[in-house]
C-alpha positions, 0 to 999 in steps of 0.5 A, a space after each residue: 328269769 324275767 318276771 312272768 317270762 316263763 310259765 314253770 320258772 324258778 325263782 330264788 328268795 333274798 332278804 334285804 336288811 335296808 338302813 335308813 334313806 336306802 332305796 330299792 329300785 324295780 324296773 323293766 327292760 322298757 326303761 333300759 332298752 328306750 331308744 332317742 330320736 337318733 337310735 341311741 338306747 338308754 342302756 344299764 350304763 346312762 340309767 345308773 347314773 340317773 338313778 346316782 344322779 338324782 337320789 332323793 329320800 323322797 321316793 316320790 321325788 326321786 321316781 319324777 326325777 328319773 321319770 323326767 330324764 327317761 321323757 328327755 330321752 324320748 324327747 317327744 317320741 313314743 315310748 317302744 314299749 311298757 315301762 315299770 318304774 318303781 322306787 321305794 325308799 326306807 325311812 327307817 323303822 317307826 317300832 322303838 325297842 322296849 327300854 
């Protein structure tokens, strides 16, 4: 269910085991449902590609890159709604194993 959509909505846990220089992208239908100037909308598709296109290990780096696309989408207009765009990327784990 969307997040905050429904008062009494269940919602299942995952764990995630992420190797080094995985990234976790979180995102609302802000993003996806973006038209341009002529109409168009993003869409599920085109935002993939972005998301394959630019990976970074930086998340910093790889969040501006995205970020750019979507205002080159809108090429000047206002946005339709609230955006989200989060990316986290696993560098990996700091801990060593005792010898």
């Amino acid at each position: 269910p969307v997040l905050g959509g429904f008062k009494n909505a269940k919602f299942s846990e995952i764990e995630l085991q992420m190797l080094p220089g995985q990234a976790l992208v979180l995102y609302t239908d802000g993003i996806i449902e973006t038209k341009n100037p002529a109409g168009a909308e993003i869409g599920y598709d085109r935002f993939k590609e972005w998301l394959l296109t630019h990976y970074n290990s930086d998340a910093e780096a790889y969040y501006q890159a995205v970020y750019n696309e979507y205002l080159q989408w809108l090429a000047g207009g206002d946005a339709q709604d609230d955006l989200t765009l989060i990316t986290l990327v696993y560098k990996g784990s700091d801990v060593t194993s005792p010898a």
